[in-house]
DOVEX-52458 format. One record per residue: x, y, z of N, C-alpha, C in turn. Coordinates in steps of 0.05 Angstrom, whole numbers, padded with zeros to 5 digits, always signed. Last residue first. Layout:
<pts>
XYZXYZXYZ...
</pts>
This chain:
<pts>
-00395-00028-00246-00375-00005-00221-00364+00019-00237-00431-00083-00246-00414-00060-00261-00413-00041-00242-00420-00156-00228-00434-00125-00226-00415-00109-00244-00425-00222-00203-00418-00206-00226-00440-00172-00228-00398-00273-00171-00410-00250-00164-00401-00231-00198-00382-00320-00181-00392-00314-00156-00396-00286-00149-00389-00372-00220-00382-00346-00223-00399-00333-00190-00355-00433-00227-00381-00418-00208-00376-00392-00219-00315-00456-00259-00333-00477-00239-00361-00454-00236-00296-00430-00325-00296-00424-00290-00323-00448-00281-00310-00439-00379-00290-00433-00373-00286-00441-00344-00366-00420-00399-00351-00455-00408-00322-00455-00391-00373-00373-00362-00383-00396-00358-00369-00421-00366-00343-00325-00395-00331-00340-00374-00344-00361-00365-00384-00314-00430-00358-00325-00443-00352-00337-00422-00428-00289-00402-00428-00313-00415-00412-00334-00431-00405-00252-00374-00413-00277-00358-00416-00298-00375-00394-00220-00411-00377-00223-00399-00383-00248-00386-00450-00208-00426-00435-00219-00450-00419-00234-00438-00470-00181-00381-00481-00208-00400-00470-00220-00420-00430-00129-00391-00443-00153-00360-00447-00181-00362-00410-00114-00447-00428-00112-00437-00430-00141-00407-00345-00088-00458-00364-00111-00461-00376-00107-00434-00300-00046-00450-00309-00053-00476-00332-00073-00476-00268-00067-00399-00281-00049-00406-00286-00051-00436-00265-00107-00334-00256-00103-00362-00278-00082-00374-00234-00145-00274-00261-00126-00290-00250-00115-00315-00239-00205-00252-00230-00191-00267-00246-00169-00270-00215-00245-00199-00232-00227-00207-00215-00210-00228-00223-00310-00181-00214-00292-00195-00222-00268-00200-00202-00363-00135-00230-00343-00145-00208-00317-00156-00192-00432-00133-00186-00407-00130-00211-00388-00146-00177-00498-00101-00201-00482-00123-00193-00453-00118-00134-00521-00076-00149-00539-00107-00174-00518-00119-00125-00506-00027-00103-00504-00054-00118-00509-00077-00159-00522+00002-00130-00534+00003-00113-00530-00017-00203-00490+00012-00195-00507-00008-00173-00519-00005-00203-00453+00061-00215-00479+00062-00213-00501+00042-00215-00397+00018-00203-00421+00051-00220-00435+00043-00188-00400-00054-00217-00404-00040-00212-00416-00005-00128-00358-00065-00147-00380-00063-00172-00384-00045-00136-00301-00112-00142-00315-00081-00149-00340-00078-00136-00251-00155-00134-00282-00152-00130-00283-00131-00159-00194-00199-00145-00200-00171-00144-00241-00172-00144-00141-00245-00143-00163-00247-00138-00179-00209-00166-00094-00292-00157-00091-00262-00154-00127-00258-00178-00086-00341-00166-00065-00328-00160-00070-00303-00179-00112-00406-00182-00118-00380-00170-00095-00369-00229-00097-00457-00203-00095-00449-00198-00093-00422-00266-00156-00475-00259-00137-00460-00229-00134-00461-00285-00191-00519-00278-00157-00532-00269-00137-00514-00285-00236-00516-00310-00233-00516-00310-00193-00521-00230-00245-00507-00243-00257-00543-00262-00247-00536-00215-00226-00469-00212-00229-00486-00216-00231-00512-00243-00279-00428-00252-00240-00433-00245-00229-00460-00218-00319-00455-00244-00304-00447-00259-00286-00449-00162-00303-00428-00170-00310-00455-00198-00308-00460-00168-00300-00376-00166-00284-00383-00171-00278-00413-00191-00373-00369-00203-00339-00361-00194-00312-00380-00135-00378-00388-00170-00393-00401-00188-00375-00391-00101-00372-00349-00101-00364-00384-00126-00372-00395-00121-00390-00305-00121-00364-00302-00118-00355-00338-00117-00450-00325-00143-00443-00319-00148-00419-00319-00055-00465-00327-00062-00455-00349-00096-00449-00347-00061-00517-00277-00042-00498-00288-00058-00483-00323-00109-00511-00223-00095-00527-00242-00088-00511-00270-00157-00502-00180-00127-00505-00181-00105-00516-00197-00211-00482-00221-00200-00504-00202-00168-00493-00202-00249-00422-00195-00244-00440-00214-00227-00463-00202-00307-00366-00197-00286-00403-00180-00274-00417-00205-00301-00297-00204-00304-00331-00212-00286-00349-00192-00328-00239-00206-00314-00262-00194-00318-00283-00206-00328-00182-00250-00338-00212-00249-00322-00222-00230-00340-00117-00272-00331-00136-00260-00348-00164-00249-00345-00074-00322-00361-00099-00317-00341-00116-00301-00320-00005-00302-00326-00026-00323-00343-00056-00314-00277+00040-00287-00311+00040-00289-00303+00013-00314-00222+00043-00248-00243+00052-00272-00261+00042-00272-00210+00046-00197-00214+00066-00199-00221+00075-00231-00197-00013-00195-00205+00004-00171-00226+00026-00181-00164-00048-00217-00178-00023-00227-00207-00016-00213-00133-00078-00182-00161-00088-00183-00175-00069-00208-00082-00054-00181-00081-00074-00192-00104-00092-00207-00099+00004-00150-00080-00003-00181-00086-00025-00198-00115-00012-00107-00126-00003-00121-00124-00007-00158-00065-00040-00087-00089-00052-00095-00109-00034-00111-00036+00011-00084-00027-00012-00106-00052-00036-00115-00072+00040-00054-00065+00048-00078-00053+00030-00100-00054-00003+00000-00081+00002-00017-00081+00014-00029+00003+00015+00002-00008-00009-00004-00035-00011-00020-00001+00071+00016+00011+00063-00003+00001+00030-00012-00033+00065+00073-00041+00076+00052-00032+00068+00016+00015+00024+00102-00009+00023+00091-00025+00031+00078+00080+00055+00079+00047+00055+00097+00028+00038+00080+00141+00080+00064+00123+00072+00058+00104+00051+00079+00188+00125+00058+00176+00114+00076+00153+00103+00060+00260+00134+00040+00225+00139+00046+00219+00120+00059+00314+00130+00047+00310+00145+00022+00271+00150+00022+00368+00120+00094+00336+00131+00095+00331+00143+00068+00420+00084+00077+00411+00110+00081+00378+00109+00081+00454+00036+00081+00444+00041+00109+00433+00072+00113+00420+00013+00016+00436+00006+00037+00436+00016+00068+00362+00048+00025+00377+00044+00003+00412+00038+00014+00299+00032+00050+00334+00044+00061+00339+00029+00027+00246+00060+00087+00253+00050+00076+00280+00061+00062+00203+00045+00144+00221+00061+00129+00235+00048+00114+00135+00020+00137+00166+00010+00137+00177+00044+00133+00079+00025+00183+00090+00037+00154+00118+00011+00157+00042-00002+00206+00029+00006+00188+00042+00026+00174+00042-00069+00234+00056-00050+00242+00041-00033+00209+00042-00141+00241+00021-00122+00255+00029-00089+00251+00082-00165+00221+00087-00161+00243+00068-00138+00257+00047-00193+00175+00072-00202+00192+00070-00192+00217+00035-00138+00142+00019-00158+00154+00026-00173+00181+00088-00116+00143+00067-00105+00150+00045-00117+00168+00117-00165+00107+00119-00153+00125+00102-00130+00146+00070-00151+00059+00077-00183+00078+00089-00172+00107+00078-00106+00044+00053-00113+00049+00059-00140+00068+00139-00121+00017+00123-00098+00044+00100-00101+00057+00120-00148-00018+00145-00159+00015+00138-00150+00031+00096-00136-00052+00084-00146-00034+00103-00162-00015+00140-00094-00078+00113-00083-00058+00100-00103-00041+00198-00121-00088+00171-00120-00094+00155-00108-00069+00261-00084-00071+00245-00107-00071+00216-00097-00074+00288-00033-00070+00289-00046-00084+00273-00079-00084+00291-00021-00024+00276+00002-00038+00275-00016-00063+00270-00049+00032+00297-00042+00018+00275-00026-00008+00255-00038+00105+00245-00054+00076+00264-00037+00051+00255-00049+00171+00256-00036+00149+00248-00046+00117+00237-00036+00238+00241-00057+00220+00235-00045+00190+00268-00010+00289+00258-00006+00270+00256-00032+00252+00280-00005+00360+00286-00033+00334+00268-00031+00322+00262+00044+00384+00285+00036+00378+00291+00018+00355+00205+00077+00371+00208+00050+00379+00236+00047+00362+00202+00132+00426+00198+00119+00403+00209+00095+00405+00204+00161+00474+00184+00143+00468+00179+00127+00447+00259+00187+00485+00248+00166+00503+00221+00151+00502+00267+00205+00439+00289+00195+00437+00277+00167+00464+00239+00251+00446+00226+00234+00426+00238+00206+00427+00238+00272+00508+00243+00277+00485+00235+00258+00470+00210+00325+00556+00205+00294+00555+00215+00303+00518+00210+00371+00569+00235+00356+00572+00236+00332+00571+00169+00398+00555+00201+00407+00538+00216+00393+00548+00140+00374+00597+00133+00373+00564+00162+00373+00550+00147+00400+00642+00155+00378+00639+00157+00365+00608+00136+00458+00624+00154+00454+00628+00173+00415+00623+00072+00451+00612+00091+00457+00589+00126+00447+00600+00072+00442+00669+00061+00416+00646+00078+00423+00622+00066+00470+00705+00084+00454+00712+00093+00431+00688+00027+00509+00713+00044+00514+00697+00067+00488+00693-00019+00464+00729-00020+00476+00700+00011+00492+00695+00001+00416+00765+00007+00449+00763+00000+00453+00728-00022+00343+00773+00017+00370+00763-00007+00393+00763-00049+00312+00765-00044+00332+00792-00026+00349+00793-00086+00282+00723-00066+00293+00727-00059+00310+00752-00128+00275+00686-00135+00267+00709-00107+00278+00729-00121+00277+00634-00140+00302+00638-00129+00295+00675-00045+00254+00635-00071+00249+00633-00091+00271+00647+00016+00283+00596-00007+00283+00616-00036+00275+00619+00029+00244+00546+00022+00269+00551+00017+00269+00585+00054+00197+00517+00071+00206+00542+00056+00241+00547+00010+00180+00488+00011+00160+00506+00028+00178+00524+00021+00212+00430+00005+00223+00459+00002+00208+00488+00067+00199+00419+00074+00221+00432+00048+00225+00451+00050+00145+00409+00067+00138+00416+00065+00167+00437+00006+00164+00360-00003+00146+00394+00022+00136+00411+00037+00169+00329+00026+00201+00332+00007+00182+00361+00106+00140+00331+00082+00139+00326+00071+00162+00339+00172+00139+00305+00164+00147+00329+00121+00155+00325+00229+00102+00298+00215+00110+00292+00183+00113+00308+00304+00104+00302+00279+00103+00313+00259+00109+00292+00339+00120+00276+00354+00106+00286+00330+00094+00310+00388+00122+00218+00351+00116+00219+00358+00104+00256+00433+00184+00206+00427+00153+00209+00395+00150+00226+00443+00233+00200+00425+00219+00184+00420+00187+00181+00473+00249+00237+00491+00248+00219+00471+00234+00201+00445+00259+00284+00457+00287+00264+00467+00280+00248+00382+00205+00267+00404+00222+00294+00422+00237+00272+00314+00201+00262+00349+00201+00251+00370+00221+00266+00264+00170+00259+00278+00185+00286+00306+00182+00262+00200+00175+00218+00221+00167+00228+00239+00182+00242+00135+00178+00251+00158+00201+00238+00185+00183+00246+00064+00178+00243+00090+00169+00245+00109+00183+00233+00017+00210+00203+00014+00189+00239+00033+00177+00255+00014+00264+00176+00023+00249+00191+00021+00229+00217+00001+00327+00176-00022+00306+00165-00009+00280+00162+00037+00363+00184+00039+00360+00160+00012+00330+00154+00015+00381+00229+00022+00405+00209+00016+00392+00186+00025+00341+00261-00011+00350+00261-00006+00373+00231+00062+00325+00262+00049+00308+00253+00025+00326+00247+00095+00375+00288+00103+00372+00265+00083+00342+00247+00070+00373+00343+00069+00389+00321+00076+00382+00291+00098+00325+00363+00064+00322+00350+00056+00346+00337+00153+00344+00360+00146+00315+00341+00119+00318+00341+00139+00379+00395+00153+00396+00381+00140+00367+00348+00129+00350+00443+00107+00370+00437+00121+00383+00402+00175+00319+00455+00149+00309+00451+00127+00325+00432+00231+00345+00430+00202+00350+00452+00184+00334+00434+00289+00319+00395+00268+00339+00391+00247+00330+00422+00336+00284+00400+00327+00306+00417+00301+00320+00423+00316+00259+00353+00316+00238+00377+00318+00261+00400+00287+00293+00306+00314+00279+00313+00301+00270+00341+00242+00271+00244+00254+00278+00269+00273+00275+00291+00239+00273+00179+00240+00269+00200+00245+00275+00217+00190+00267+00119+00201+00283+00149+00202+00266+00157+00231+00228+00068+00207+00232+00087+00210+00254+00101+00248+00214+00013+00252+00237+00033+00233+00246+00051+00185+00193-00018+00215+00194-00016+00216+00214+00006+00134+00141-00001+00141+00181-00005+00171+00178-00006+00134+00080-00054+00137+00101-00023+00139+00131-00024+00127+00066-00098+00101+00074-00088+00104+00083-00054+00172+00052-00122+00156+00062-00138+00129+00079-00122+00197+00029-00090+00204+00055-00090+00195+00073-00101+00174-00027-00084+00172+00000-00062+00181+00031-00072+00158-00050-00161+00173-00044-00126+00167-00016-00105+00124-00079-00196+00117-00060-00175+00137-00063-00152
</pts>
């Protein structure tokens, strides 16, 4: 799973001249919360949030001139609210760099560069579609948590498991347990072909705890 797989390509963008008012049009059009900034020759050179353009509006509270507002509007540009030192993510590295980075630095897209060109963009949204992806989210079958211990070949004893008990697995997650120090982790699998009761009962000789088991 790399980024390129799961970013929008060829994003919109906006140039560093453009009006304030001209950049929140173009978010509200296209259903947008952020717009990378690329100056005429297509270099990345900002990127500019849909709470960035409204932060420079006029507040209701304001003493300017109703006509005085559009005017000041057209001359406030994108170039003076967006955030200069972009931080980026290559198109070619795994998805959970991105997610790391993300995490990391508190922030809810990357643009994303194929040496020094803008080829997309990828968000938070995109992220949770990969989770979705990964957990099978989005099929219907018997999912199970389990505890198990921190020790090599325990995730093949699980999956094996299921396995033999006739599921075909569809979504798969792992985490270690806080507070374990490493030594116990929780698994989730969900699988399709086998019944709830069956599933629990293969994974018992297998896992410390089973900590939650339902169908979805």
């Amino acid at each position: 799973m790399l980024v390129h797989e799961y970013m929008t390509p060829n994003p919109v963008t906006v140039s560093p001249d453009a009006s304030v008012p001209d950049a929140l049009r173009i978010m509200r059009e296209k259903s947008f919360r952020r717009l990378p900034v690329v100056d005429d020759k297509g270099a990345l050179v900002g990127i500019v949030t849909e709470k960035d353009l409204l932060a420079a509006l006029p507040s209701p509270a304001t003493t300017l001139a109703v006509w005085e507002i559009p005017e000041i509007l057209s001359k406030l540009k994108v170039n003076s609210v967006m955030t200069a030192h972009v931080v980026t993510i290559s198109e070619d590295v795994p998805v959970e760099d991105a997610a790391r980075v993300m995490a990391d630095r508190q922030i809810g897209a990357l643009p994303v560069m194929k040496r020094n060109m803008l080829v997309g963009i990828i968000t938070e949204s995109d992220i949770f579609k990969v989770l979705l992806e990964m957990t099978g989210g989005r099929r219907p079958g018997a999912r199970v948590t389990v505890a198990v211990p921190g020790a090599k070949g325990t995730f093949a004893k699980v999956l094996g498991a299921v396995t033999k008990a006739g599921g075909d697995i569809v979504g798969v997650g792992i985490a270690e347990i806080k507070g374990s120090g490493g030594t116990k982790w929780q698994v989730t699998v969900k699988a399709q072909d086998v019944p709830l009761d069956q599933l629990e009962e293969a994974l018992r000789p297998v896992v410390d705890d089973i900590l939650d088991a339902r169908v979805m």
